[in-house]
C-alpha positions in Angstrom: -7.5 -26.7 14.7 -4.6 -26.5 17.4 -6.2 -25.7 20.8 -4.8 -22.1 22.2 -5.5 -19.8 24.9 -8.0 -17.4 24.4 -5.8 -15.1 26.6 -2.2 -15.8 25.4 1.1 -14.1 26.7 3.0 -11.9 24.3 5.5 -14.4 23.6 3.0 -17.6 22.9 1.5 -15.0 20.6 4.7 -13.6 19.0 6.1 -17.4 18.1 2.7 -18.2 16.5 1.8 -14.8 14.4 4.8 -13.4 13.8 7.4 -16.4 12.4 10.6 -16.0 10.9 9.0 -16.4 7.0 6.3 -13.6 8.2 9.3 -11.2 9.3 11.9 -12.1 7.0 10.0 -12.2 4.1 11.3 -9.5 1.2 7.6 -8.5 0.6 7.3 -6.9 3.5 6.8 -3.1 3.5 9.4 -1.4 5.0 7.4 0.3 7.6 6.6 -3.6 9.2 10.3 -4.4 8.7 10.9 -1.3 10.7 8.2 -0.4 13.8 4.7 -1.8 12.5 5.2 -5.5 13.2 7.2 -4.2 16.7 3.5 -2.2 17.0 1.1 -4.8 15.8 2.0 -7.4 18.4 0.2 -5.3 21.2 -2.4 -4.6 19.3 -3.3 -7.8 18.2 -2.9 -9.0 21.8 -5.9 -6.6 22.4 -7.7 -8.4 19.5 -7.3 -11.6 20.0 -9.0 -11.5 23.5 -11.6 -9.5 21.5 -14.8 -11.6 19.2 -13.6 -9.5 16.4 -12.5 -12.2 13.2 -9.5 -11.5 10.9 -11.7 -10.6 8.3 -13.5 -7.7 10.8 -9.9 -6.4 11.5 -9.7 -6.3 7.5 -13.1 -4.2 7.4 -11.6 -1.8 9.8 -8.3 -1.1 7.4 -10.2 -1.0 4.1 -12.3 1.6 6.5 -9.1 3.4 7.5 -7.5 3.4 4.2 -10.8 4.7 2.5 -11.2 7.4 4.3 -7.4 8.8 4.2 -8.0 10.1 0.7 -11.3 12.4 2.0 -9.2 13.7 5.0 -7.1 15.6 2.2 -10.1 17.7 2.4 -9.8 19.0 5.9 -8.8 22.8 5.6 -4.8 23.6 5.9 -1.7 21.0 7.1 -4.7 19.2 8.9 -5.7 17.3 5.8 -2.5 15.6 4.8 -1.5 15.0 8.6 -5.0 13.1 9.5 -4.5 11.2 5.8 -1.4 10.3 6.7 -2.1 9.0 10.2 -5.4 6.9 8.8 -2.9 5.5 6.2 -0.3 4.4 8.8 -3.1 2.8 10.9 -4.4 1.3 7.4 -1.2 -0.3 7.8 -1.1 -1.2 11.3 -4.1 -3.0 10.8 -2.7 -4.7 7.7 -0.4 -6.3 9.9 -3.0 -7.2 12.5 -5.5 -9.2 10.4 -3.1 -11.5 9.4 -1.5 -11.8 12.9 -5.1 -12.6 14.0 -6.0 -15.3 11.5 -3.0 -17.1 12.3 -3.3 -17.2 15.7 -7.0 -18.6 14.9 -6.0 -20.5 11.8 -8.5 -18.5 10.3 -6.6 -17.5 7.1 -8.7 -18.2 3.8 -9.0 -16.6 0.4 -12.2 -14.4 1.6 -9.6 -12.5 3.8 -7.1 -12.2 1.0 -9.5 -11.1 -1.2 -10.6 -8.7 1.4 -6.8 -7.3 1.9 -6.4 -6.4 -1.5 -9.7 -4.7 -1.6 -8.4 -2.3 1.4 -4.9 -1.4 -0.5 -6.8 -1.2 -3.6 -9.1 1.5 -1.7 -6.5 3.2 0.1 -4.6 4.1 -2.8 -7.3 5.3 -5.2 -8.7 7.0 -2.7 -5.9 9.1 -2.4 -5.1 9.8 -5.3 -8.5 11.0 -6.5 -8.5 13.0 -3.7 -5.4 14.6 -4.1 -7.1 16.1 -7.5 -10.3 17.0 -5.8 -8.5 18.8 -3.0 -7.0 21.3 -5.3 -10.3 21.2 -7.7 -12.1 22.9 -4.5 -9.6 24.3 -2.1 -7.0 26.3 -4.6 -9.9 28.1 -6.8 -12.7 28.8 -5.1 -15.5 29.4 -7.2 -16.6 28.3 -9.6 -14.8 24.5 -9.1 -12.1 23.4 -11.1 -13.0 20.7 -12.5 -9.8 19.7 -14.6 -8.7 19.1 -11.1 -11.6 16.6 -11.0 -10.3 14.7 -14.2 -6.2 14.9 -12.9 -7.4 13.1 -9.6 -9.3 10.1 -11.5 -6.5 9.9 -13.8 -3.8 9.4 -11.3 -6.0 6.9 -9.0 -6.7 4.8 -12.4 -2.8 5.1 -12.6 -2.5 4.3 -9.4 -4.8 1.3 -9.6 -3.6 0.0 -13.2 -0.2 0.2 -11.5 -0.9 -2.2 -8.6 -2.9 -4.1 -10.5 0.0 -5.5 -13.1 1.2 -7.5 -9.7 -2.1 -9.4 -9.8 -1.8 -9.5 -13.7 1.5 -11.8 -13.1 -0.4 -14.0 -10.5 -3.5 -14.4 -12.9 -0.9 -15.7 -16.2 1.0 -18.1 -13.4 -2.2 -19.8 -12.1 -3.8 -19.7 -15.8 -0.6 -21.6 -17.2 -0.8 -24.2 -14.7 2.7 -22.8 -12.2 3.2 -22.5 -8.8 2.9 -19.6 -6.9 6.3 -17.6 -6.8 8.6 -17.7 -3.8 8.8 -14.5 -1.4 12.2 -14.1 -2.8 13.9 -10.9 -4.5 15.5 -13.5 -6.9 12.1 -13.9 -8.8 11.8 -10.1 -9.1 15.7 -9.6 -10.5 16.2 -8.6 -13.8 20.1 -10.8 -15.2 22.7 -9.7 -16.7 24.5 -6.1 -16.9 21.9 -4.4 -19.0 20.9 -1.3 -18.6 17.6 -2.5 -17.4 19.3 -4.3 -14.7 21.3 -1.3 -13.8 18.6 1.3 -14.1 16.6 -1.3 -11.4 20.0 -1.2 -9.0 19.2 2.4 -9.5 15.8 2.1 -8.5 16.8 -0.1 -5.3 18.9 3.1 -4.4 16.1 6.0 -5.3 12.8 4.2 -5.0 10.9 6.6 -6.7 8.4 4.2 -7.7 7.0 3.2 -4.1 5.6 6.9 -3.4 2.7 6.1 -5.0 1.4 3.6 -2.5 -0.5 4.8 0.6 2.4 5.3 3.5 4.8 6.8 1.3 1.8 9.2 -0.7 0.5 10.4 2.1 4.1 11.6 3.3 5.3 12.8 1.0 2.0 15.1 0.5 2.6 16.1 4.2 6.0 17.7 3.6 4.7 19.2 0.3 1.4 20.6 2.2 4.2 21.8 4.8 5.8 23.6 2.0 2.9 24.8 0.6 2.2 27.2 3.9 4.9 29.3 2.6 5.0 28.4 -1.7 0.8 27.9 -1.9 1.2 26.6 -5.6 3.3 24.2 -5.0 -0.1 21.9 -4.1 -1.4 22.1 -7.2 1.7 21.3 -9.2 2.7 18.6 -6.8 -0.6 17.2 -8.1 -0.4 17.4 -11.7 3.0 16.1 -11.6 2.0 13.2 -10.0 -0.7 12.5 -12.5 1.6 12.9 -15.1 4.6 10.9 -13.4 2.7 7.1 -12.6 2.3 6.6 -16.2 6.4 6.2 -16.3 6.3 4.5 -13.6 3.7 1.9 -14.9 5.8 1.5 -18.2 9.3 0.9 -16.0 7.1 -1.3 -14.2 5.8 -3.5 -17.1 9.2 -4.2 -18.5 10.4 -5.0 -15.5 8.1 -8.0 -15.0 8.0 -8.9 -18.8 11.9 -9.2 -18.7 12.1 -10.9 -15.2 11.7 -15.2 -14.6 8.2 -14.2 -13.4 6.2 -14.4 -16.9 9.0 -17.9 -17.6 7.3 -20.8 -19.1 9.0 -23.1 -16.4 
């Protein structure tokens, strides 16, 4: 283990956590590309000096994350605003825990493991909350409970979604391949079909990426914002997205099924 301060400077800490592959890399959600990894720098020079572990600062996000879906709760604009501030500090976090085990060379499959477990939370919990916030808040007595059933359904969409990613990591290792390169060449789809131009499209109007926690959450912001003036506008705004991931996940299975990612070699 490489002997470090326990009390670096910003820079010693930027040159060690935060790399060129780390920034560069096209995984990276567009939220770190743009101000979270400018954030998480400070923050994780508060951690660091901290006894906190990498895997702690992971407890705290799949904390953060887990509760941004029961905030939708909170009466009025109040619900969607404090979900979607947990869910950008979910985020924030995200970028911490790995910033911290690097510096400690702490990085292991435990706190992997542990990451996915916080998205994984984070999602569902929003989505299932999303249907129990209309269930109770738009009917009043007695409770709605088809509202109930639309929430679980789109947090199993939600979750069956996310989990096809892990699906294609699974088949790799089980087959005996490497891992795939951070690249957007192992995503692309060849040729001029028109699956390769309705993904161009999809580059363009990424209507796929507002089911994951950032882009959920704000997006239910500006619909509760609307919803002051057009109140059932909530509850449709729910129901289509229940009905609307299930697209999504087929796009999203022939995408990988057609891409190098399921090649033999």
């Amino acid at each position: 283990m490489t002997a470090r301060p326990a009390a670096p400077t910003l820079g010693e800490l930027r040159a060690v956590v935060q790399p060129d592959w780390v920034m560069e890399r096209s995984a990276e959600h567009w939220t770190g590309t743009l101000y979270m990894r400018r954030l998480s720098i400070y923050l994780t020079w508060l951690l660091v000096r901290t006894p906190i572990t990498a895997n702690g600062v992971t407890w705290l996000m799949i904390i953060a994350g887990g509760l941004a879906g029961p905030a939708l709760l909170i009466p009025g604009l109040w619900g969607p605003l404090v979900a979607a501030l947990l869910a950008q500090f979910q985020m924030l976090l995200d970028c911490c825990d790995g910033e911290v085990a690097r510096w400690r060379e702490t990085m292991s499959p435990r706190g992997i493991f542990l990451d996915q477990i916080g998205h994984y939370v984070a999602e569902g919990s929003i989505g299932a909350f999303l249907g129990v916030s209309v269930a109770f808040s738009w009917f009043g007595e007695p409770v709605d409970w088809r509202f109930m059933f639309i929430g679980a359904a789109l947090a199993a969409g939600i979750w069956f979604n996310k989990s096809l990613n892990m699906m294609v990591t699974l088949a790799r290792t089980n087959s005996g391949l490497e891992r795939l390169p951070d690249q957007p060449a192992v995503r692309a789809i060849s040729g001029g079909s028109l699956l390769a131009r309705l993904r161009r499209v999809a580059r363009f109007v990424p209507f796929h990426r507002m089911f994951h926690s950032i882009e959920l959450t704000l997006v239910s912001l500006a619909v509760a914002v609307v919803a002051l003036f057009i109140p059932a506008v909530w509850p449709w705004y729910v129901v289509a997205l229940a009905v609307l991931i299930w697209p999504v996940i087929v796009g999203h299975f022939i995408a990988i099924w057609v891409s190098p990612r399921l090649a033999a070699r």
